[in-house]
C-alpha positions in Angstrom: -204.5 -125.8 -20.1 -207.4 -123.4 -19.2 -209.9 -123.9 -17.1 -212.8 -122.1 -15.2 -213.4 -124.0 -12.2 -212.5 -122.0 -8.7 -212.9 -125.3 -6.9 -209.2 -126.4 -8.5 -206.1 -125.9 -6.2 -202.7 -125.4 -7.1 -200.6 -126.1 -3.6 -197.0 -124.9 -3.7 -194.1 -125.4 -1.5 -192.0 -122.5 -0.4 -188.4 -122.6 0.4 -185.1 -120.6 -0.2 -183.9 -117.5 -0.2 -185.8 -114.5 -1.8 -184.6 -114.6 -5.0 -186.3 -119.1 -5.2 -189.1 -118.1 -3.8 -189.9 -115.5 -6.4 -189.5 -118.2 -8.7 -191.2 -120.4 -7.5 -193.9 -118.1 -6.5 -194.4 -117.0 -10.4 -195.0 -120.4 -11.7 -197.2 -121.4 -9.1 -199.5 -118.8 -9.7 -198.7 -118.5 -13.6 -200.2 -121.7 -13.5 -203.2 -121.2 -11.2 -204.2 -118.1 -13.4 -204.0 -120.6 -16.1 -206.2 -123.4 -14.9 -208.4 -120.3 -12.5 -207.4 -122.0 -10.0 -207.1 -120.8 -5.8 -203.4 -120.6 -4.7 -202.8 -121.9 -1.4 -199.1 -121.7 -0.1 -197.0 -124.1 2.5 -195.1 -121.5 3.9 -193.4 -123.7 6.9 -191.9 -126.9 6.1 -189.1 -125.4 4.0 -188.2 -122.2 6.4 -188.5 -125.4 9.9 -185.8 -127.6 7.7 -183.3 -124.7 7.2 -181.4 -124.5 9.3 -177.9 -123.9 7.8 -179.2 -120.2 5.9 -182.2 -119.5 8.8 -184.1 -118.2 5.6 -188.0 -116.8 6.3 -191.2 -116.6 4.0 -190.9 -113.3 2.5 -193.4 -113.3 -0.2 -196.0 -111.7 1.7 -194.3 -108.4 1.9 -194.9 -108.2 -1.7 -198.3 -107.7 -3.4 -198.7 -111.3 -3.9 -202.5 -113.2 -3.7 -202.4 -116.1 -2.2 -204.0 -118.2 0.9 -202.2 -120.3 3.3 -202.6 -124.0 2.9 -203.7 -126.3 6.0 -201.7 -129.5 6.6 -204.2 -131.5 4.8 -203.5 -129.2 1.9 -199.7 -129.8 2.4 -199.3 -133.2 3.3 -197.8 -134.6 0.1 -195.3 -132.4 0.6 -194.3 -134.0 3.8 -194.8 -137.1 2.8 -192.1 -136.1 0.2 -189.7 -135.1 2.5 -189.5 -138.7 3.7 -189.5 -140.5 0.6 -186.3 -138.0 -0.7 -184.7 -138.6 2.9 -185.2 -142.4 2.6 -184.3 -142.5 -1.6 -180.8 -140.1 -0.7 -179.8 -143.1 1.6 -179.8 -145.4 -1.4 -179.1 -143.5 -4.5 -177.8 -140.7 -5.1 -180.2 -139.7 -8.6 -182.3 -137.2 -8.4 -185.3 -136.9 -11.0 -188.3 -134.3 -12.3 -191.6 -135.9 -10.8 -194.6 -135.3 -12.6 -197.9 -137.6 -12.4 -201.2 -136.9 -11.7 -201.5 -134.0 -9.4 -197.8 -133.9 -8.7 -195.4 -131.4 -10.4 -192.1 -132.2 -8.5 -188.9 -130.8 -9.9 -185.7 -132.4 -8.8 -182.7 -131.1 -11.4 -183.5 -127.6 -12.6 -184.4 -128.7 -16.0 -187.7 -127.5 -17.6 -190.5 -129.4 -17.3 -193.0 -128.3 -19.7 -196.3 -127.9 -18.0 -198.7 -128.0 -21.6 -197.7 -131.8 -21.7 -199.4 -132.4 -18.1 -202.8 -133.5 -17.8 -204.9 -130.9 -15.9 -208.1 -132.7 -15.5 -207.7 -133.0 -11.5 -208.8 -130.8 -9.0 -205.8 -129.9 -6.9 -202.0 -129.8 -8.0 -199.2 -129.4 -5.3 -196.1 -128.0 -6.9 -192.7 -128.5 -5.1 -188.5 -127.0 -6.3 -187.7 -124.2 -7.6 -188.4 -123.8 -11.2 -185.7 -121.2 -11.8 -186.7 -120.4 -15.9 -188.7 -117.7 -17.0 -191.0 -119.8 -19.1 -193.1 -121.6 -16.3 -194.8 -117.6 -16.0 -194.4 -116.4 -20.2 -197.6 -116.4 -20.5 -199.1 -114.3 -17.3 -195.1 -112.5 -16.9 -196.7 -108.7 -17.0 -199.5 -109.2 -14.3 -196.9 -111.6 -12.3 -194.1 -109.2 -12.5 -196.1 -106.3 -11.3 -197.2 -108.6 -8.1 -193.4 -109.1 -7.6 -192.3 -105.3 -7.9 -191.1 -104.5 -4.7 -192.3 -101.3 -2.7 -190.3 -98.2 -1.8 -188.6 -98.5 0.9 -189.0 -96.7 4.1 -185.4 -96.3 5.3 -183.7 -93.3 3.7 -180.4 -95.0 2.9 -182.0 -96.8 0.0 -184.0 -93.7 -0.9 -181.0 -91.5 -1.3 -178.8 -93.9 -3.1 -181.5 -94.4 -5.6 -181.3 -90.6 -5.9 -178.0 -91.0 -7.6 -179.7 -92.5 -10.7 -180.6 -88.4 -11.2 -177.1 -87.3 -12.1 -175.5 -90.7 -13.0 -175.9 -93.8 -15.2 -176.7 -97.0 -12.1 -175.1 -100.2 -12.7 -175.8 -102.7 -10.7 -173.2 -105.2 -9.6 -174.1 -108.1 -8.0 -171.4 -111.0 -6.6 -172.7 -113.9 -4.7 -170.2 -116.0 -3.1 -172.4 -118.7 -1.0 -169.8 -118.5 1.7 -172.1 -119.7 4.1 -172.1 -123.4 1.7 -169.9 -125.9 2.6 -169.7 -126.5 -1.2 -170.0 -123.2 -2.9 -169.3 -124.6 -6.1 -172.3 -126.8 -5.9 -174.4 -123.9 -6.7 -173.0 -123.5 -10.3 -173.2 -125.5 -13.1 -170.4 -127.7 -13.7 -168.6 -126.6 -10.6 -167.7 -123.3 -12.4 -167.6 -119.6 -9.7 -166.8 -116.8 -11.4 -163.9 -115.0 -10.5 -163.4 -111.2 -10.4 -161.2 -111.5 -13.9 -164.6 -112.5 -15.2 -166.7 -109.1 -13.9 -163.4 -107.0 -14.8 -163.8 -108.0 -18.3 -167.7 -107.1 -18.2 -167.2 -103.9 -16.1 -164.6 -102.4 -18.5 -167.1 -103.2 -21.3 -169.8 -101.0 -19.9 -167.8 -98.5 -18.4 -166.7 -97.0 -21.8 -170.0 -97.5 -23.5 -172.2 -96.1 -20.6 -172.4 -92.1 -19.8 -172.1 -91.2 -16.4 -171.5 -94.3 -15.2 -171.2 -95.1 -11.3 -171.3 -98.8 -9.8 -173.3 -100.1 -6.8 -171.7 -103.3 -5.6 -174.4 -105.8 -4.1 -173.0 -108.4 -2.2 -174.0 -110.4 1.6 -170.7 -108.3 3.1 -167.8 -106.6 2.3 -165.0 -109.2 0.8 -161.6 -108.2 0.9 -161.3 -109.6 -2.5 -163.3 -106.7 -4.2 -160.4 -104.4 -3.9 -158.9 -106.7 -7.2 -161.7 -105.4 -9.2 -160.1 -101.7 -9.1 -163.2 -100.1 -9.6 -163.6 -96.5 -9.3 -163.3 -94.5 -5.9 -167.3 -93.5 -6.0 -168.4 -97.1 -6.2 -171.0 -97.2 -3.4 -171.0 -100.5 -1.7 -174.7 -102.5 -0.8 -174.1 -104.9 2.0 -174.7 -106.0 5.6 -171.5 -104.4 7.0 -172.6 -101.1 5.7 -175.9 -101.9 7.5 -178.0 -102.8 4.5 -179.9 -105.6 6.0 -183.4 -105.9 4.3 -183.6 -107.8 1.1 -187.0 -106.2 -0.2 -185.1 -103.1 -0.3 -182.2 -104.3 -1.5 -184.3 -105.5 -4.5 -185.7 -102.2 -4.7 -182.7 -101.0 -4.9 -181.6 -103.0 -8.0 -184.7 -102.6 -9.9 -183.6 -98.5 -9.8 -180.4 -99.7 -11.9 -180.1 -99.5 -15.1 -177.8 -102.3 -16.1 -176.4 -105.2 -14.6 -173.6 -107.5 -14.3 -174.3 -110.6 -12.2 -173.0 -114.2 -11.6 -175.4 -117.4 -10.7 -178.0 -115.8 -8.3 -181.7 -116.0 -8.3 -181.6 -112.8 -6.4 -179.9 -110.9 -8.7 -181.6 -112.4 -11.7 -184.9 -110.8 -10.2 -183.4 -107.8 -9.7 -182.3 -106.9 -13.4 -185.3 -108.2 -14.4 -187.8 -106.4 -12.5 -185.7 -103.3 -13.7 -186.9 -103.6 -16.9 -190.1 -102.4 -16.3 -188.1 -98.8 -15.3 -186.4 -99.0 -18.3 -188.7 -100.2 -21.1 -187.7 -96.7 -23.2 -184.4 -97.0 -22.2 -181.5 -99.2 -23.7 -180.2 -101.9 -20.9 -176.9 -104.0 -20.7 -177.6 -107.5 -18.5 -174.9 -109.7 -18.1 -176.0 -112.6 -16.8 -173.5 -115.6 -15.9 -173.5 -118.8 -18.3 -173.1 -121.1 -14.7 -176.8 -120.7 -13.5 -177.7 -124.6 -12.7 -180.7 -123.8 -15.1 -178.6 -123.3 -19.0 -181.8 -121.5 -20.3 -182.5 -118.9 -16.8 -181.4 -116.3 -18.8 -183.4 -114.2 -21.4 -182.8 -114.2 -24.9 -181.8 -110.4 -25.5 -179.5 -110.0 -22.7 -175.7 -111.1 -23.0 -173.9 -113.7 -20.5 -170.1 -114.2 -19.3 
């Protein structure tokens, strides 16, 4: 797939929460480092269109290279947006789109990029290519772009302190309360319940020395009082004023293992960790109901 031409263009489509548009941000410009290609990003037409979540463009609060795209960069993308709005009204299939210039990805499977032909000049890319394999090949330089800075507020400073005296582990829980269908965001249908994180959290708490348990969730569920987890368990969410999800992925990378049901977010956050602990032995659970089957890497565990 290599190439040496800077006039080539890959064009990507931004939209999500954090945690997509790291992923979607990392095969983009895997692939433009492939083909030495420009990256030009569409940073509005997702964030104008959400308005259920009121996400933002976040990326460039990271070290990220990129350029913004004009509309006549972007305008197969809205072009797009009418053709899904007008196919939804009379089927209800979604499918991968892939020809020419167009890398479209409609169902979270894997499309495998060394099949496309890259003899064009300009390739828009548009979903949210949640699987580690669409950046393999550039994942060190990538990941370092996506390593998030230190954070300027002291309440994330002096919680990341603790990892002096005490073994992190990082405990992430996403509900998607804010869905109508919450269960639309795992495969199958299938949440985890807090039986499942019990069962994990047991494991590692008689395995792990010094252990103590940061909670991340969006706010503070009555529900996590089932887990019975251990009175210095500090607690990372809005209603303890921890707004500010660069930080909060900060935060996570500091920890050195991680439990963690279907979330992008989290996903980034154990795995950007890694590069803290490369001399150091990590435990990752990672939840078998990601809509992607293969999101998860091969050497850590799943529940």
């Amino acid at each position: 797939m290599a190439g040496d031409s800077r006039s080539k263009k890959v064009i990507l489509e931004v939209k999500g929460g954090l945690g997509n548009q790291l992923f979607q941000y990392a095969a983009a410009r895997s692939l433009a480092l492939e083909l030495g290609a420009e990256l030009l990003i569409e940073r509005k037409l997702g964030f104008l269109l959400d308005r259920r979540y009121r996400r933002t463009f976040e990326l460039n609060k990271l070290s990220t290279i990129f350029s913004d795209s004009t509309l006549s960069d972007s305008y197969p993308f809205y072009f797009d947006r009418l053709l899904s709005f007008a196919t939804r009204r009379f089927s209800s299939t979604t499918m991968n789109w892939n020809s020419k210039s167009y890398i479209f990805e409609r169902s979270f499977s894997y499309i495998d990029l060394s099949k496309v032909d890259f003899s064009e000049e300009r390739y828009w890319l548009s979903g949210y290519f949640q699987d580690p394999r669409y950046f393999a090949f550039h994942e060190e330089k990538i990941l370092s772009e996506l390593n998030p800075p230190v954070p300027t507020e002291n309440s994330y400073l002096e919680i990341a302190k603790l990892a002096d005296d005490f073994t992190l582990i990082a405990v992430g829980i996403r509900m998607f309360e804010e869905s109508s269908s919450p269960g639309s965001h795992a495969r199958s249908g299938k949440n985890k319940v807090m039986e499942d994180y019990k069962f994990v959290l047991l494991e590692l708490l008689d395995s792990v020395a010094n252990p103590l348990i940061l909670v991340f969730t969006t706010k503070e569920f009555d529900f996590l009082s089932s887990l019975n987890l251990p009175l210095e368990t500090v607690f990372i969410n809005a209603d303890r004023d921890f707004h500010n999800a660069i930080d909060i992925l900060w935060l996570l990378t500091k920890c050195q293992h991680h439990v963690f049901n279907n979330s992008t977010f989290y996903w980034w956050g154990a795995t950007l960790s890694q590069n803290n602990y490369r001399d150091t032995e990590q435990q990752i659970y990672c939840s078998n109901n990601f809509l992607n089957p293969s999101i998860a890497y091969s050497h850590w565990k799943t529940f």
